[in-house]
C-alpha positions in Angstrom: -105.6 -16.8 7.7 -105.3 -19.8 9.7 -108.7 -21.1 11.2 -108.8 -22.6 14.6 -111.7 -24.4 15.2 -112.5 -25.1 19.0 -116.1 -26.4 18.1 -115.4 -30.1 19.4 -112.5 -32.8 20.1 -114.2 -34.7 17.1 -111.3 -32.6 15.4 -108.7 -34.3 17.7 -105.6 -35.4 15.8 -104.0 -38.8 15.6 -100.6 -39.4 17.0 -98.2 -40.6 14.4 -98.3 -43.9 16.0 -101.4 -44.4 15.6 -101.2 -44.0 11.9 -98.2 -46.5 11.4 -100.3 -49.1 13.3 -103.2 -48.0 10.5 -100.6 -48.6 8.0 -99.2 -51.8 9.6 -102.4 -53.1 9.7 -103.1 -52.4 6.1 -103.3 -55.8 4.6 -105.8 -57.0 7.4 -109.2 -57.9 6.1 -111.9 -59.4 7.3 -115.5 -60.7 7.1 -116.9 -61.9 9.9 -118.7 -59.3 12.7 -115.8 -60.2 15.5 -113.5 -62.3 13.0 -110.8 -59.3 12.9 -108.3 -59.8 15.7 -107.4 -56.4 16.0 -110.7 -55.9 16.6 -110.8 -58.1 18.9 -107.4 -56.9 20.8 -109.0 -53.7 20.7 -112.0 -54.9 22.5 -110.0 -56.7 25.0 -107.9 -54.0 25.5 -111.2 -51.7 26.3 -112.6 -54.3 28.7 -109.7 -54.5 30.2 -109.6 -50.5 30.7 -113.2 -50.3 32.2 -113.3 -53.2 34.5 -115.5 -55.1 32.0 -116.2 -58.9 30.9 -116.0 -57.8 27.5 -117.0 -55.0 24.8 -117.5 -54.5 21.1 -116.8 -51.7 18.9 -119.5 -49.3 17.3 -119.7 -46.3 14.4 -120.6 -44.4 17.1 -121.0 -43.7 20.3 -124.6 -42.4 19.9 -125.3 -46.2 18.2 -123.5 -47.5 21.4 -125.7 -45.6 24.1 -128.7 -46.6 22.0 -127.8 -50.4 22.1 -127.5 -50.0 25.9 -130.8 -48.2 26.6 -132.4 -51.4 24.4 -130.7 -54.0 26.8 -130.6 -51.9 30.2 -135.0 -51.3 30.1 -137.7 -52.8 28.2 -140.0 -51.3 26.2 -142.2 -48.9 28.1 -140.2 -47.9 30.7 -138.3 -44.9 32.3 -134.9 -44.0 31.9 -133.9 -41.4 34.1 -130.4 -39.3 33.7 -129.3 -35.9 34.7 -130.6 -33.0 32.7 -129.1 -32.1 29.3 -127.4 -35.4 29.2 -126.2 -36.1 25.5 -128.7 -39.3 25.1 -131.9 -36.9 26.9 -131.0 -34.0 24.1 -128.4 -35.1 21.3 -129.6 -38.8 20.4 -132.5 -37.6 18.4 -134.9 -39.4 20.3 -133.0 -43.1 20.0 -133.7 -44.8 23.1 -137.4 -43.9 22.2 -137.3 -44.6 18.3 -135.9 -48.1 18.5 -136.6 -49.1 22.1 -139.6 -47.9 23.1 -138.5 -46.0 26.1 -139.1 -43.0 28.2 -136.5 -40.9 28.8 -136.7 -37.9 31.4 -134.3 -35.9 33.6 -133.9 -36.0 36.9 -135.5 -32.5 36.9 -132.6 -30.6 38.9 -130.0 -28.8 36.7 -126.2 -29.7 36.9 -124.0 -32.2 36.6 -124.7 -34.0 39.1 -128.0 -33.6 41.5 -128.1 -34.3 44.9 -129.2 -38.0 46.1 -133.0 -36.4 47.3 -133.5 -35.4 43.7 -132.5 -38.7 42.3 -134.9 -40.5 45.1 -137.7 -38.5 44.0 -136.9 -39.0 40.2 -136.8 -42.8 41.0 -140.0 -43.1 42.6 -141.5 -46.3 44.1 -141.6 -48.6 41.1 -144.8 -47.2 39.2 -147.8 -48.6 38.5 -150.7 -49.5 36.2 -150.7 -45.8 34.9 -147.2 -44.7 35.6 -143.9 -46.6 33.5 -141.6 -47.8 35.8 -138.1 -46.4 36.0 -135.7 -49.4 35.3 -132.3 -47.6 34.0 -130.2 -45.5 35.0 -127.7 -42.6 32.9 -124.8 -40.9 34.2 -122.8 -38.8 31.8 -119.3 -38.1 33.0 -118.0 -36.4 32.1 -121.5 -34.2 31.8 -120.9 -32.2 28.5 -123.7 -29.4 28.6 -122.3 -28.7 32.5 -118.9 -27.5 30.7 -116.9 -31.2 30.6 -117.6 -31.1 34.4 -116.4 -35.1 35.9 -118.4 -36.4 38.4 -117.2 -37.1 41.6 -116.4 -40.2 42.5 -118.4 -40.1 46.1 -121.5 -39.0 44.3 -121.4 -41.2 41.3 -121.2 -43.9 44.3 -124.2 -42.8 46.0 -126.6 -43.0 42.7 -125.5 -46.4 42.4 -126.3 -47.4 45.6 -130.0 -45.8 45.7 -130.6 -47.2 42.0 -129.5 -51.0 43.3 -131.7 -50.8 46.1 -134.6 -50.0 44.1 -133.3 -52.8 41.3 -132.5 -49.9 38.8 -129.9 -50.8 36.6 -127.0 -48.8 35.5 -125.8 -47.5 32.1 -122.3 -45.0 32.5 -122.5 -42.6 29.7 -118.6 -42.2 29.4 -117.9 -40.5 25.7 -115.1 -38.5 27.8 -114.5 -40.9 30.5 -110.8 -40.5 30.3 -110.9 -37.2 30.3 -112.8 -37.6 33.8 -110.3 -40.3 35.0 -107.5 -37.4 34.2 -108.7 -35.1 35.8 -109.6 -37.4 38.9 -106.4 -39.3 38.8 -108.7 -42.2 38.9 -108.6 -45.7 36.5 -111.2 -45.5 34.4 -111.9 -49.0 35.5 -112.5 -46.8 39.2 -115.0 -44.9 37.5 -117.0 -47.3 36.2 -117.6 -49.5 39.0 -121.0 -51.0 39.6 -122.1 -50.1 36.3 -123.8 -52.5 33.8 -122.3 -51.3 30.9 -120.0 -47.9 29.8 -120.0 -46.8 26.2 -116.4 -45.0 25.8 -115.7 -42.9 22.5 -112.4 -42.5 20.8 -112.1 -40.0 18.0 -112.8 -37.3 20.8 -109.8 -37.7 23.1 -107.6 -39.5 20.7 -108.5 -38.6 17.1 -108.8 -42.6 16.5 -110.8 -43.7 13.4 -112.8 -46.2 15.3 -115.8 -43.9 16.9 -117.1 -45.3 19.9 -117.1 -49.0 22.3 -119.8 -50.6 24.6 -118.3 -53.1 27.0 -120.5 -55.0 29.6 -121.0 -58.6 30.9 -120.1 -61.3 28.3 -124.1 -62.2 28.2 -124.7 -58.4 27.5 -122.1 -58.2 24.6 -123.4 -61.3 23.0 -127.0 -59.4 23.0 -125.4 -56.1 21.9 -123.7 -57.3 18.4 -127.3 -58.2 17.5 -129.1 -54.9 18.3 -125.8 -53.2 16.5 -126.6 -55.3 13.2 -130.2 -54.2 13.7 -129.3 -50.5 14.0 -126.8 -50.7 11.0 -123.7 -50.8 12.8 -121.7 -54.1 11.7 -119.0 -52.1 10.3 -115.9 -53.9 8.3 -113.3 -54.4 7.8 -112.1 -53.2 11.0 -108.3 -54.3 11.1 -106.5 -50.6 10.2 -109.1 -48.5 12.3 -108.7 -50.9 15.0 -105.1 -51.7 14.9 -105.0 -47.2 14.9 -107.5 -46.8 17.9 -105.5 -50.0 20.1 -102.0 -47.8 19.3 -103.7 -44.9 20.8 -104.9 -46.7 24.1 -100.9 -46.9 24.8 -100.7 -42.7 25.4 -103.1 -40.9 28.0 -100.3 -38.2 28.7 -102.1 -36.0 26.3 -105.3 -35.8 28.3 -103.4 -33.8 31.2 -101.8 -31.0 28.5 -104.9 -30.6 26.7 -106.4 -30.2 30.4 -103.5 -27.3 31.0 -104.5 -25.6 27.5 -108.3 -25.7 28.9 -107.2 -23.8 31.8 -105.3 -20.9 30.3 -107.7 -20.7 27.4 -110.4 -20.3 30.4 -108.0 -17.9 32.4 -107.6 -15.9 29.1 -111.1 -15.8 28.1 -112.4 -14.2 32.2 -110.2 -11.2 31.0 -112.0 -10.0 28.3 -114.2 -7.1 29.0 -117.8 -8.5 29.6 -117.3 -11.8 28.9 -117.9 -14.0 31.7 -117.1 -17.6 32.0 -118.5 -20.3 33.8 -116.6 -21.7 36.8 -115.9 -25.9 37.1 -115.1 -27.4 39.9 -112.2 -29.5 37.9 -111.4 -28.1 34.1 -111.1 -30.9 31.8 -111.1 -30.2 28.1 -114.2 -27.3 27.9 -114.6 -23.7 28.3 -118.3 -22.2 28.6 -118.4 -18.2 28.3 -121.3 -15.9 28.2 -121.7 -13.5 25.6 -121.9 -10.1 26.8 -125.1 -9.1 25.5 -128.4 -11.2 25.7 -129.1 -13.9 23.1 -126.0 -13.1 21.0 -124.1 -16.6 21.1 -124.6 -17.0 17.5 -123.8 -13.8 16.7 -120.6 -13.5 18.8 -119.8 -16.8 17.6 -120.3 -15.4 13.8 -118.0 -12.8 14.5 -115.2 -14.7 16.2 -115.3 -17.2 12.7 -115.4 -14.3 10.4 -111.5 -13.4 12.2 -110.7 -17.2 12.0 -111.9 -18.8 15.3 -114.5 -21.4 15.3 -116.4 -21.7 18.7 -120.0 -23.4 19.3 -123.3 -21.7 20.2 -124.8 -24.0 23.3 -127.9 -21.9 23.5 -128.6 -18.0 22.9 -125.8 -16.5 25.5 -123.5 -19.7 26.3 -120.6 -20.5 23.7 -118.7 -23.8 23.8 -115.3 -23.4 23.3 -113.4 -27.4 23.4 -109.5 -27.5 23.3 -107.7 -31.0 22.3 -105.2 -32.7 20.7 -103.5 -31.0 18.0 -104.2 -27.4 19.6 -101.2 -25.7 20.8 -100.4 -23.2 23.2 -100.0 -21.1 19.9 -103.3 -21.9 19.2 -104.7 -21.0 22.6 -102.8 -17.1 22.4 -103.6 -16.8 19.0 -107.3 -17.4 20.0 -107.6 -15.0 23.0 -106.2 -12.4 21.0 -108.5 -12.8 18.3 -111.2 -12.7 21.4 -110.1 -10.2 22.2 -110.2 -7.8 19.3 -113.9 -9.1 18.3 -114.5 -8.1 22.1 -113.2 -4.7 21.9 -114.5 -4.1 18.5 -118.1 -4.4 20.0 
């Protein structure tokens, strides 16, 4: 019985260029923290992508948020984000284990909140009781929302309010070019007026190289320090690197994956009680409700014990993520297994 497993795009595939650039690259070894120069293409090459001075390559991208929450505030202060973001719920905790900070949410669910809730969240700069907020987090696209990408006119509004109040600006973009995709935007366009951007790789494009930071020159200088602190030198770099820089060449993918979403999400609204949630723009995610109350795990037990692999968010909502390497095949083959697990019950 063939397993598919729609739990994440950390199971993306790599093309097969990408793995005779690895193999090319074989022979390339290196010491130093930025001696590799296919590392250092690879950097270039992200900068470049983003609209950036420079960036730096990380394990991952949870090490690479961290590292920006440590330059972006100083110990003590607030960092403010929208609810459920990955580095408010999935980060263990970083930004307050190794840099002393205070993160909340904005305190309205979605996405992205209107500008009132982000004045309020912002406040008027603290004082001797209250930490002041002094960065800023916008995940795009925002994963617990379903993949959703943040408008462009909104995003532009937050970055406004938060440089009149002298709040900086960290951009959150693990799935950014899924977001710039679904946009039809540059990625560079989405990033503007940000400090810095982390950007991951082995979800969109199966690369072996995790995750990437780019910011000012001055900020990258700072950030290869704070990544030795955390643990994150990693080397050699050449045949990751030479693999994730080959896979920068092809974004066609992002828009098929996108089409799979859609029909997987089409599919999935026809089975008897299960309802799925609505998005504005489908990139990559599907979120459904289980039929009955508090049976995402169980539903999700079921579906694996007929050979599909889908994610419990909470007690009712089920993450389903399509990407590269799942085929329409994949997609039919799912729904129908859905669909018997459905009727079954």
């Amino acid at each position: 019985m063939e397993t598919i497993d729609l739990r994440s795009d950390f199971l993306a595939r790599p093309s097969a260029a990408m793995l005779a650039a690895a193999a090319a690259a074989e022979s390339s070894r290196h010491f130093g923290l930025r001696e590799d120069p296919w590392q250092r293409r690879l950097e270039a090459r992200v900068a470049e992508l983003v609209g950036m001075e420079d960036a730096l390559v990380f394990p991952t991208c949870t090490m690479a948020n961290t590292t920006a929450l440590m330059l972006g505030a100083p110990p003590g202060s607030r960092v403010v984000t929208q609810d459920e973001a990955h580095v408010l719920i999935s980060e263990a905790g970083a930004g307050a284990a190794f840099g002393g900070l205070v993160l909340s949410s904005v305190g309205v669910p979605g996405a992205m909140p209107p500008l009132a809730a982000w004045e309020r969240a912002f406040g008027d700069g603290g004082d001797a009781q209250r930490p002041p907020v002094r960065l800023c987090v916008l995940e795009n696209t925002h994963n617990r929302s379903g993949g959703v990408p943040l408008q462009r006119g909104d995003v532009a509004a937050v970055v406004a309010l938060a440089r009149g109040r002298g709040v900086g600006l960290h951009l959150d973009g693990a799935r950014l070019f899924d977001a710039a995709c679904a946009l039809a935007a540059k990625p560079a366009a989405l990033a503007a007026g940000f400090d810095s951007v982390s950007v991951s790789f082995n979800k969109g494009f199966g690369a072996p190289i995790a995750a990437a930071l780019a910011g000012s020159a001055a900020a990258i200088e700072a950030a290869l320090v704070i990544r030795q602190r955390l643990g994150g030198g990693i080397r050699p770099t050449g045949p990751a690197a030479a693999a994730t820089l080959a896979g920068l060449e092809d974004f066609s993918h992002f828009a098929e994956v996108h089409a799979l979403a859609r029909r997987l999400a089409a599919g999935l609204s026809a089975q008897a009680g299960l309802s799925v949630e609505e998005a504005p723009l489908r990139t990559n995610m599907v979120i459904a409700r289980s039929p009955a109350p508090d049976d995402a795990l169980g539903l999700c037990t079921r579906l694996a014990a007929r050979g599909l692999l889908a994610l419990p968010f909470d007690k009712q909502r089920i993450r389903f993520v399509v990407y590269r390497g799942i085929t329409a095949g994949h997609v039919e083959h799912a729904l129908a297994i859905a669909s018997d697990v459905l009727s079954a019950a």
